[in-house]
LUMGU-905730 format. One record per residue: x, z, y of N, C-alpha, C, CB in turn. Coordinates in steps of 0.001 Angstrom, whole numbers, plus 524288, in hexadecimal, padded with zeros to 5 digits. Glycine has a CB too. Layout:
N
XZYXZYXZYXZY...
! end
This chain:
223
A20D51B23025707A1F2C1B38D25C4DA19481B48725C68A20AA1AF3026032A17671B8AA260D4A12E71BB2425F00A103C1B7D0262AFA123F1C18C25F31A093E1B5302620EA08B51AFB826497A03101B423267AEA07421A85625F67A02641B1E826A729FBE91B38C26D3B9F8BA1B32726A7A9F9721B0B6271769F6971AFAD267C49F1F51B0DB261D89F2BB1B315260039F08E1AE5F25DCB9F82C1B69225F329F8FA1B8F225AE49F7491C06125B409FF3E1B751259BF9F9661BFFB261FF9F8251C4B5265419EFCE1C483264E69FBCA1C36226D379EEC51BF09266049E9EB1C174268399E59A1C07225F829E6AE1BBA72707A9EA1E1BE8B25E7E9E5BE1BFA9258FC9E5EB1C5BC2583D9E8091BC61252439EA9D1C70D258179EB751CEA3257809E7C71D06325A329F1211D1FB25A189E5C71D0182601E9E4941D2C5262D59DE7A1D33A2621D9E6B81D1732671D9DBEA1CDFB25E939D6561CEEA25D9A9D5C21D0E0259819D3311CB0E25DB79D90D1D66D257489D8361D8D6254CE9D7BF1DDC4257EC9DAEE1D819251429D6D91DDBC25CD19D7191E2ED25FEA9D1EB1E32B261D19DB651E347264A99CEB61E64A2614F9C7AF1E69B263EB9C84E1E9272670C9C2831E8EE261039C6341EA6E26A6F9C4531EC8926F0F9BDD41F00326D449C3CE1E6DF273B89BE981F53326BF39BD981F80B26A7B9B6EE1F8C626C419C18B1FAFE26B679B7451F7A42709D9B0581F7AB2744C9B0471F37E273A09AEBD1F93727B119B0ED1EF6C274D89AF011E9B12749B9AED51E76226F049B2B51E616278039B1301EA0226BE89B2971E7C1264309B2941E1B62652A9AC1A1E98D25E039B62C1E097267579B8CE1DAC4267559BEDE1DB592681D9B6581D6D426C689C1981D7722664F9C8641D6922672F9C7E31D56926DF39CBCB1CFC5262C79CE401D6E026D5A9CFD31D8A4273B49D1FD1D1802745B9D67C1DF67274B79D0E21CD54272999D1DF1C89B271399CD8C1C4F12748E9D1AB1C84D26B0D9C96A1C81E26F1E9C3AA1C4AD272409C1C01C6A6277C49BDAD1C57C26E609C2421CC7F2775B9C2211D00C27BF39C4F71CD49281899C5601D59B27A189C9B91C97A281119CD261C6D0284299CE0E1CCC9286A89CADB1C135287FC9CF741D00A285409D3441D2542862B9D9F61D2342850E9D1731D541284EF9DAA61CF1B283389DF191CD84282FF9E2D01C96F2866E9DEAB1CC6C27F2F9E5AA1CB8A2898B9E72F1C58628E969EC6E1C77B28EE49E3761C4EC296719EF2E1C20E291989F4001C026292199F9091C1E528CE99F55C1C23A297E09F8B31C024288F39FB361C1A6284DE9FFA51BE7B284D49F84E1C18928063A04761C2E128548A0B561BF1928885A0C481BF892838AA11551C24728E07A0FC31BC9428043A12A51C02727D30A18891BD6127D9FA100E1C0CB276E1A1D101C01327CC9A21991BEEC27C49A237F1C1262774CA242B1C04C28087A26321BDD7274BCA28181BFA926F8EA24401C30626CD3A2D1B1C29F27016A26DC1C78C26CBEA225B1CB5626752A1FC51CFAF26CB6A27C31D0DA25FDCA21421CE0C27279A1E971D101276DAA186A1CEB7277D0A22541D04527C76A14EE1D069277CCA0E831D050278ABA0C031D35527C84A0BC71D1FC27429A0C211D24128060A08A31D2D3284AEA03871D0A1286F9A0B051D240287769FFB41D3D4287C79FB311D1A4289E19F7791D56028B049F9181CDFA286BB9F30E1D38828E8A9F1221D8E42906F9EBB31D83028DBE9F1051DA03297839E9CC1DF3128CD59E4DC1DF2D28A9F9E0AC1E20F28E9C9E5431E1EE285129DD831DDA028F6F9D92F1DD9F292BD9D53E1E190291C09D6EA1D8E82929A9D38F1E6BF295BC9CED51E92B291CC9CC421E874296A99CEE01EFE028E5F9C7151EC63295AA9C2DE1EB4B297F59C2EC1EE7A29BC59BEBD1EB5D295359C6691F2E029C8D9C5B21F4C42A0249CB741F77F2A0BF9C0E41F78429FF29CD7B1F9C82A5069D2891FAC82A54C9D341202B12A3989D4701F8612AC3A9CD5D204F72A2CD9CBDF209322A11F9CC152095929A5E9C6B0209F52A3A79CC3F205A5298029CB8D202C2292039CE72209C628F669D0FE1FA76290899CA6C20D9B28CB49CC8F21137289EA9D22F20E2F284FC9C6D021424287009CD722085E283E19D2382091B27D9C9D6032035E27FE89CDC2207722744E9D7C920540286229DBFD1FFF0285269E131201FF282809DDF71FCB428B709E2B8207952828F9E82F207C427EDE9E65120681279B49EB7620DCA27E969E1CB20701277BF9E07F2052B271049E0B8200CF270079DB8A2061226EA29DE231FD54273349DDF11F8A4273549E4A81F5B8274349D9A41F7B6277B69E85B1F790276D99EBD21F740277379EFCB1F6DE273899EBD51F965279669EE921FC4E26FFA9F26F1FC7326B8D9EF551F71E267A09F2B3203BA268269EA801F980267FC9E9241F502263AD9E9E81F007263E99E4981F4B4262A09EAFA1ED0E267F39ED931EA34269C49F3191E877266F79EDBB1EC1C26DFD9F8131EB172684C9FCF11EC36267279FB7A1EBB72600E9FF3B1F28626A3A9F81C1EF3725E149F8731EF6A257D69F6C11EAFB254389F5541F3AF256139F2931E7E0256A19F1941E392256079F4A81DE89256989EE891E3A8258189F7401DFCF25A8B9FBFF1DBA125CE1A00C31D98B2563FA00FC1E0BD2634BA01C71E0D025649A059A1DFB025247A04E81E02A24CB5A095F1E2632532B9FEF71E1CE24C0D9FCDD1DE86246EA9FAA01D777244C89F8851E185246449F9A41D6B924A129F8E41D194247439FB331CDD624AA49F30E1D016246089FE261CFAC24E12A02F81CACE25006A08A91CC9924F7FA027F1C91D256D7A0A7B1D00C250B1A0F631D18924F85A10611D71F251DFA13231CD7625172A13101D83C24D6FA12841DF9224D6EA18841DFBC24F50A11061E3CC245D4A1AEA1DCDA25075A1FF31DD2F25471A1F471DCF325BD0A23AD1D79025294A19401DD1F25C79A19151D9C8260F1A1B311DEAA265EFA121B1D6C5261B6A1C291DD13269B5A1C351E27726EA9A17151E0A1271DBA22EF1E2B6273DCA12EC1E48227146A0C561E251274A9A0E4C1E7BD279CCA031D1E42D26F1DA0BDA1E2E727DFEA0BDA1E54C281EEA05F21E4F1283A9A0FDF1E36128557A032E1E681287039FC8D1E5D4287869FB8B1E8B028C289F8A61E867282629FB171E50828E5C9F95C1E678295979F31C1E6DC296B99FB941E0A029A529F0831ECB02985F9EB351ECD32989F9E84B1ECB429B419E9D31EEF12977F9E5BC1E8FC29CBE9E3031E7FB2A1AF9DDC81E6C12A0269E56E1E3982A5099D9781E7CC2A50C9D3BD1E7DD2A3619D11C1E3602A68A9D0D21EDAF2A4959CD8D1E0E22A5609C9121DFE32A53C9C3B41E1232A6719C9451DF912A2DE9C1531E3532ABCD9BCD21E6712ABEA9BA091E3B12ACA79BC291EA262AEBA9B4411E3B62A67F9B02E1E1552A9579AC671E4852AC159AD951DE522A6309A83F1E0732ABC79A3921E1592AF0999E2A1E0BB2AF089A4231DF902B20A99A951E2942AE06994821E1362AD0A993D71E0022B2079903A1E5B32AABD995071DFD62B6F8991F21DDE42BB5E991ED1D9972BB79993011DF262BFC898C6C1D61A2BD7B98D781D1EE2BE56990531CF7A2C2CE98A0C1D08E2BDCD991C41C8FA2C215995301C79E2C5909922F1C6082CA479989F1C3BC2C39298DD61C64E2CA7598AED1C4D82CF4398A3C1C96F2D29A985A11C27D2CE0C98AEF1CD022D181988741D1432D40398C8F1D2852D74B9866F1D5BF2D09898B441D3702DCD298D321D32C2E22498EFF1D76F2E3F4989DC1D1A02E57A98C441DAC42E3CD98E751E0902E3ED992A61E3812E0EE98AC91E3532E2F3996F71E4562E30199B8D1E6012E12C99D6A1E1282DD8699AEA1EB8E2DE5499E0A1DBF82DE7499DB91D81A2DC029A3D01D9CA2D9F599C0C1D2AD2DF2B9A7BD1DBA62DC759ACD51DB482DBB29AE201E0262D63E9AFE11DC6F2E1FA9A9DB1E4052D6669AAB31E7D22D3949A8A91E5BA2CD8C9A7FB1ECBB2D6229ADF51E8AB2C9E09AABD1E62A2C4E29A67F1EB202C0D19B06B1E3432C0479A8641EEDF2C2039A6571F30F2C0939A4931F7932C4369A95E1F47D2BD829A0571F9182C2F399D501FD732C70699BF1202CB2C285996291FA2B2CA4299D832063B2C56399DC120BD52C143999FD210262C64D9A6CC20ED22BF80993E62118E2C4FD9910E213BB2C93B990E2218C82C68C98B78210FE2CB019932121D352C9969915A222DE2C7A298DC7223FD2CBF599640227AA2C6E9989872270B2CA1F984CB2286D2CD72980ED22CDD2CB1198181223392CE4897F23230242CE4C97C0D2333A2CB5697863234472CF9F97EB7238012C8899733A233E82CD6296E7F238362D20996F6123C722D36F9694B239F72D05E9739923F6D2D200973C8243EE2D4EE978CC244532D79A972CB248662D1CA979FC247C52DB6897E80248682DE859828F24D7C2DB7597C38249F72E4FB9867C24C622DD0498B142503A2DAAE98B272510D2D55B98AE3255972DCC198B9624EBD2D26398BB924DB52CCC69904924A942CBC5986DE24B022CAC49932F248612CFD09989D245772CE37999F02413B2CDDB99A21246132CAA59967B23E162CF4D9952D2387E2D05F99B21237A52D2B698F672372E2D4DA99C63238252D70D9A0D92375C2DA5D9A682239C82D74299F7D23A772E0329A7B823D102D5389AAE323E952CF2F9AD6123A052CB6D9A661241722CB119A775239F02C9689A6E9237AA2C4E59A9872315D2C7A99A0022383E2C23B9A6C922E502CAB49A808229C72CDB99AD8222A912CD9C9A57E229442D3599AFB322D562D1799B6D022E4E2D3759B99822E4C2CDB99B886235C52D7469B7C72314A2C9C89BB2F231062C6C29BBCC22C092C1D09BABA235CE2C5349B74622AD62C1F09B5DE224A72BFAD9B9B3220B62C2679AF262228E2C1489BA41221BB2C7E29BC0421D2D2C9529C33821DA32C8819B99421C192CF979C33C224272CB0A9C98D222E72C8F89CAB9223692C4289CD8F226172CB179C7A4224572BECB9C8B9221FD2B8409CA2D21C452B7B59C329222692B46A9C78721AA22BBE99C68C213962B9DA9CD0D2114F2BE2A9BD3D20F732BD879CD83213A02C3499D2512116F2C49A9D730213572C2BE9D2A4211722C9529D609217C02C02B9DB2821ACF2BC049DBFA2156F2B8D79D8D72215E2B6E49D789212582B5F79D90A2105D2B23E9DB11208842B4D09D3AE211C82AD949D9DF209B82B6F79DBA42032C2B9EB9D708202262BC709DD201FD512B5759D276202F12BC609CDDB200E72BF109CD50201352C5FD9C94E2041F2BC789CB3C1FB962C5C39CBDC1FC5B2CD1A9C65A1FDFF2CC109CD471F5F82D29E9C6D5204122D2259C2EC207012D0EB9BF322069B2D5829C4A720C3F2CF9A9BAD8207AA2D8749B95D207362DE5F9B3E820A392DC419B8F52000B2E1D89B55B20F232E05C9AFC9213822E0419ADF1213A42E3DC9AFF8218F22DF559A7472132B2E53B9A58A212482E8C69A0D5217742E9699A44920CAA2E87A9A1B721B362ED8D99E8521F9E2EC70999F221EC62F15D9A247225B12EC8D9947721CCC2EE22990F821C842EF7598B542207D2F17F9912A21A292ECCC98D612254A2EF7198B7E228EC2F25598C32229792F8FB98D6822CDB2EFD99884E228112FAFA987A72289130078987F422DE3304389830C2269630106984CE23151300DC9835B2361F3036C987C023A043041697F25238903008698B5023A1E2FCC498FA623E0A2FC1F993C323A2F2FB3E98F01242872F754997692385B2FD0B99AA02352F2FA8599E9C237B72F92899BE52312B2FCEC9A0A12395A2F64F9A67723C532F38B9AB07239792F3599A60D23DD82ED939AAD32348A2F2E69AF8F232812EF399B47B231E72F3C89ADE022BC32EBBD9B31C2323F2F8EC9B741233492FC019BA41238772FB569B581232DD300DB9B73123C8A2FBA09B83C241462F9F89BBA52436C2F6609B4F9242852F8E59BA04240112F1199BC9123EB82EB589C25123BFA2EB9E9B87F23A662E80B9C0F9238112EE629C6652374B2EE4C9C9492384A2F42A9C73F231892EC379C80F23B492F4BD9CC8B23FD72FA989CD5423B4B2FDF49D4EB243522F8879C7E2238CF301C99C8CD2348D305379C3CF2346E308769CA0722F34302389C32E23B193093F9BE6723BDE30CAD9BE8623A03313139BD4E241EF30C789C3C22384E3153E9C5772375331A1E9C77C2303A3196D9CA9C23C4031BBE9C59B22E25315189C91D2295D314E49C5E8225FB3180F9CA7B226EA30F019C4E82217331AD79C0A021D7331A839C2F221589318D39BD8E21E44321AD9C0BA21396316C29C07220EF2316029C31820A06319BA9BBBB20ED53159D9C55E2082D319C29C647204AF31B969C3251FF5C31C5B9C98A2049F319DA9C26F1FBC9320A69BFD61F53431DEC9C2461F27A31F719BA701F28931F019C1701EDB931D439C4901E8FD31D0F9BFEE1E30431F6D9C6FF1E88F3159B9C3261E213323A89BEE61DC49323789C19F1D8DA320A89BD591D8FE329699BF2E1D48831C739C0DE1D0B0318CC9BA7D1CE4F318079C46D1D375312E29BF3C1C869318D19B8921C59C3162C9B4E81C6C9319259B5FD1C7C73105C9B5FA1C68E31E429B1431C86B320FC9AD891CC083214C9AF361C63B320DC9AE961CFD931EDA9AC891D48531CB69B1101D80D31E689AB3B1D457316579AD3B1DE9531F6A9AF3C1E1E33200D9AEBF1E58A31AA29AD9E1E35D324AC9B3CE1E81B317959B28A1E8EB313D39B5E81EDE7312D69B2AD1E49D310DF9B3431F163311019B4C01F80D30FE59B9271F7C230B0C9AE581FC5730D719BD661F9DD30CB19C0881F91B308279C228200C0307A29C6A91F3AF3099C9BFE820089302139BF2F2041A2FF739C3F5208EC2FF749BE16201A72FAE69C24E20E6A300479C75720F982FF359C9D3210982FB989C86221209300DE9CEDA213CD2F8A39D1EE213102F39D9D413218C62F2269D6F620E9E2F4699D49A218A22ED0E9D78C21E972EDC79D72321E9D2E5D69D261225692F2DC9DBD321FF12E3A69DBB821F4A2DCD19DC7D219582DDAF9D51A2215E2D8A39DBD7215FE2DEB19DA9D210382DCD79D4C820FC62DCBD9DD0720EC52D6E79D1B4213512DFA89CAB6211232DDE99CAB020FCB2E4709C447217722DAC99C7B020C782E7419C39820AED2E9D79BF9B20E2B2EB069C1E62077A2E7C39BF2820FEC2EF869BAC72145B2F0999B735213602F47C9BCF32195E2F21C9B3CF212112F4659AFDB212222F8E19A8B6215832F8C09AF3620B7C2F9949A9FE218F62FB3C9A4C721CF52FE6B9A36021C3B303149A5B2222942FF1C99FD721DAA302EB99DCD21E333091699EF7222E830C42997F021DFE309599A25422452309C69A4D622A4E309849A9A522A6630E3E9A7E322BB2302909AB032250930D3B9B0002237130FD29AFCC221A0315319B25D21F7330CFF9A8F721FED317559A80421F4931BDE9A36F2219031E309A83121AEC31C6D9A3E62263A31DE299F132293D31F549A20722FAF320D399A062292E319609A0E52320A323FA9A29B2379E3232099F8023CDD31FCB9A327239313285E9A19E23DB231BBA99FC22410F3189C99D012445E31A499A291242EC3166599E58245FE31EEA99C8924BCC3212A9976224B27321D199F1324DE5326B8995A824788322CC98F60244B8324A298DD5245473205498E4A23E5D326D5988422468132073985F92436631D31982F923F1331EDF9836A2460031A859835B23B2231C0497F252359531C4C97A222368231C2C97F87231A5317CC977942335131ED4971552332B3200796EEF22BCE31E2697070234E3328899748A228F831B2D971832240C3190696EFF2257C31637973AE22004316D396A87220223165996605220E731218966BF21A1430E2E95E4B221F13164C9628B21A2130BFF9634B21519307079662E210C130A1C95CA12121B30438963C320E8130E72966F4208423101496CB42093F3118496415204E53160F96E2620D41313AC971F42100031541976FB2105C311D796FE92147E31625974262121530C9E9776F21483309299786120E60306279748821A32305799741220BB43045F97666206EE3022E979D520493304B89734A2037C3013097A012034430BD997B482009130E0898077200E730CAE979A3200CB31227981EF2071830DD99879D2087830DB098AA3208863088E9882620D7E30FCC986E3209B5303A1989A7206242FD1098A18201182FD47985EE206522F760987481FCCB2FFEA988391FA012FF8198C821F79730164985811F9322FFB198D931F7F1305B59933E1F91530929996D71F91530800994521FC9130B21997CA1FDE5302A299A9C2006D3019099B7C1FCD02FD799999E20566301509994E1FAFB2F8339989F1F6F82F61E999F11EF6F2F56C995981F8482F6DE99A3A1EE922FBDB999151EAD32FDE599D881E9542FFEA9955A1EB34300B399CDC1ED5C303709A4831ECDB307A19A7891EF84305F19A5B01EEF130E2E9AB5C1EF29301C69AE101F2772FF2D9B2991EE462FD729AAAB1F58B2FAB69B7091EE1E300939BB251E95B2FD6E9BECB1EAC72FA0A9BE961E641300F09BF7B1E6682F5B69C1D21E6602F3429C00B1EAF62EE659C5CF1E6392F6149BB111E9812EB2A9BAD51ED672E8979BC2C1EDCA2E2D79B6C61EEB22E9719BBFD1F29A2E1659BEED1F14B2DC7F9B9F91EF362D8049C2A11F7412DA419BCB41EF252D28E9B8ED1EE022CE139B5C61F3062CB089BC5A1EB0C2C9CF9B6941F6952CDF09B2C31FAB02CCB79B14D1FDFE2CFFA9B3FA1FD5A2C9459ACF81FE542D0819AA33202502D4CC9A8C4207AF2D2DE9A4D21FFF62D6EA9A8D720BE72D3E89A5712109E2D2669A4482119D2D5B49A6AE214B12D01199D4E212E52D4FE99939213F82D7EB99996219722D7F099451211CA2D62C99A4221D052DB2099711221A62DB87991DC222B92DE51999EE224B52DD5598E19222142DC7E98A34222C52DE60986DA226282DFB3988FE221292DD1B98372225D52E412981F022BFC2E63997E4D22E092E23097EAF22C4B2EC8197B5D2335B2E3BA978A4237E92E0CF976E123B172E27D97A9323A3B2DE269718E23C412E11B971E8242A02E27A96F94242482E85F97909245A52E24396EE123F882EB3696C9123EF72F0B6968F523A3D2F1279710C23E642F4ED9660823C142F2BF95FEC237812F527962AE234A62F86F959BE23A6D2F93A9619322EDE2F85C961DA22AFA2FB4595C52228582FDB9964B9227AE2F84795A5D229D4300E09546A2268E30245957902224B3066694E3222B5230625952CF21FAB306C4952A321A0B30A2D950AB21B9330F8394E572152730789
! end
């Protein structure tokens, strides 16, 4: 009978190709069932985007039945792990674990593109996604995603009144796009414009673990 040491000695023969450590020490390796010559357990990566999780996968399986038993049936359930360089003190977007900012000094170059399609790559792949289009002056991303007539809903909780974001793919969307009429143009200036990122930032429930910034361009902001 095939024992759990026997699975996880095999398995620290498997590296993890960017990190050059076993998927062992890595503790990528969790809940290992096994029944008879059946082996199940899931392999943890770092991100749910992971290019080499089918490699890592087989290599997995080949390892299994070289140095524990080459009769075995491996099953391997893949689930991720996302870290994070932010620190844990930091208050702002405390809930978010990753922040992805596209931005450029100039206007119409694709900033808002590039953003939309970043974000639906990352919820294609399992990632909870939340785009936040910070351009004040031009905001697109309503536009982009065909919700130029939509507006926001709020919620009082917790004593707070709080903007709950709208949805569309599985991403989280919030502009200022969504409560303002396009046809205008705006006349905020600096306190104005922070006031209302911050807002946007601030009172936003339930947000996800990744934000994309689109950020403005291409237009003077004075105080």
């Amino acid at each position: 009978m095939i024992t759990q040491q026997q699975i996880l000695d095999a398995l620290r023969n498997v590296q993890d190709p960017d990190l050059k450590k076993d998927l062992v020490t890595l503790d990528m390796i969790q809940d290992i069932r096994i029944k008879g010559q059946k082996v199940n357990f899931r392999l943890v990566l770092t991100t749910p985007a992971c290019p080499l999780k089918d490699l890592l996968k087989k290599k997995c399986i080949e390892a299994i039945h070289k140095f524990a038993d080459p009769y075995a049936e491996v099953e391997i359930e893949l689930s991720s792990k996302v870290t994070t360089g932010r620190k844990e003190a930091e208050e702002l977007l405390k809930e978010v674990r990753n922040i992805i900012a596209v931005g450029s000094g100039k206007g119409g170059v694709g900033k808002s593109t590039v953003a939309v399609n970043l974000a639906l790559a990352l919820a294609k792949t399992g990632a909870k996604v939340g785009l936040m289009d910070a351009d004040i002056y031009g905001p697109s991303i309503p536009m982009m995603f065909g919700m130029m007539n939509e507006r926001p809903k709020v919620s009082d909780r917790d004593g707070k009144t709080w903007i709950l974001p709208m949805e569309k793919f599985g991403i989280r969307l919030l502009s200022i796009g969504f409560f303002v009429d396009q046809s205008k143009a705006l006349i905020w200036r600096g306190p104005m414009i922070s006031s209302a990122l911050k807002q946007l930032l601030n009172d936003a429930h339930n947000q996800r673990d990744a934000l994309l910034t689109q950020a403005p361009g291409g237009r003077e902001q004075s105080c």
